[in-house]
C-alpha positions, 0 to 999 in steps of 0.5 A: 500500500503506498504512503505519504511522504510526511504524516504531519506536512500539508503536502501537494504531490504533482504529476504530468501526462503526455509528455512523450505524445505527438498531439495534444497537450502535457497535462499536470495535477497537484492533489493534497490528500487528508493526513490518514487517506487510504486506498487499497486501488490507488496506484501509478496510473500507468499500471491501472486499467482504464476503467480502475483510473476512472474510478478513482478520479471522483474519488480522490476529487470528492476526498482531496483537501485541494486539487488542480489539473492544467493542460499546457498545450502544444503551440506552448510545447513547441516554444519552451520545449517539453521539459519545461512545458511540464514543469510549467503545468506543475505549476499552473496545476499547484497555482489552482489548489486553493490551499497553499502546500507546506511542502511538494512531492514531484515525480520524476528527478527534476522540477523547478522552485514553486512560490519557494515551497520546499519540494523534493523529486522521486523517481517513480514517485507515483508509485510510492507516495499515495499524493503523487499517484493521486495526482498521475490519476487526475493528470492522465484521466482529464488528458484522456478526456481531452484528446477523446473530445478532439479526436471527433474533430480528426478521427483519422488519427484514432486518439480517442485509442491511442491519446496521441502517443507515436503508436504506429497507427497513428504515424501512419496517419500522420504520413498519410494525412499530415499534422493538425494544430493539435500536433507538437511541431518541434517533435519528430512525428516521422522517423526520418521526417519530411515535410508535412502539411498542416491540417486546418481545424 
């Protein structure tokens, strides 16, 4: 069963989801959960099903003292790059909580100072610390949501399956029908690329 990282702290534990897509945006969430919150399901989103990770979004949303969850999007992406895109909707997430944390808990091994709070990186840190699963949870489901509601604009490329991760079926429609909006210029849609022409919504 995973853990807080403090038991007396106000921790705000964050997460992003995206970051290795082709389309769409990089999406973060920050939850703070109550001192003795317990759940035998909570876990790495990446190693829950689907249909688990819904479960658990109103869950933690209906239990969390505060939460927030930012999208950053491509055009944003392509200007700063991915990195910093993520570490910027960490912060658009923890500017949304409406209560300020003693300390934040990030996963992964890097992360920029927010408002000076202390904050500490752990790798693999969603799936050891209930807050930052929390957060991967909300960051992943309103991701999917997001790329499911634009895939009715471009079903050709199957997001509503795929969430614009570089899957084959999606590259292959990239080489047959070229980019949209929604896909990240600065990255190699095309192993080898070529030039591509750019959809209109």
């Amino acid at each position: 069963m995973l853990e807080p990282y403090f038991n007396t702290l106000n921790e705000a534990g964050t997460d992003e989801a995206g970051r290795g897509c082709l389309a769409g945006p990089v999406t973060a969430a920050a939850v703070i959960l109550p001192e003795h919150f317990k759940n035998d399901i909570l876990n790495d989103s990446k190693v829950l099903s689907e249909h688990k990770r819904n479960h658990l979004r109103p869950v933690i949303e209906e239990n969390a003292l505060a939460f927030g969850v930012a999208h950053v999007f491509p055009d944003e992406i392509d200007k700063i790059n991915i990195l910093n895109a993520s570490f910027l909707a960490m912060h658009k997430a923890l500017d949304l909580i409406e209560k300020q944390p003693d300390f934040i808990i990030v996963d992964g091994n890097r992360f920029t100072t927010y408002q000076n709070i202390p904050h500490a990186c752990i790798v693999k840190g969603d799936g050891k610390y209930l807050s930052i699963a929390a957060a991967s949870i909300l960051a992943k489901t309103y991701r999917d949501a997001y790329m499911e509601k634009i895939h009715l604009e471009f079903p050709m490329y199957n997001w509503k399956k795929n969430k614009g991760y570089p899957t084959k079926e999606h590259r292959e429609a990239i080489r047959e029908f070229g980019l949209t909006p929604y896909h990240r210029k600065s990255f190699r849609q095309l192993p080898q690329q070529l030039k591509l022409d750019i959809l209109k919504p």
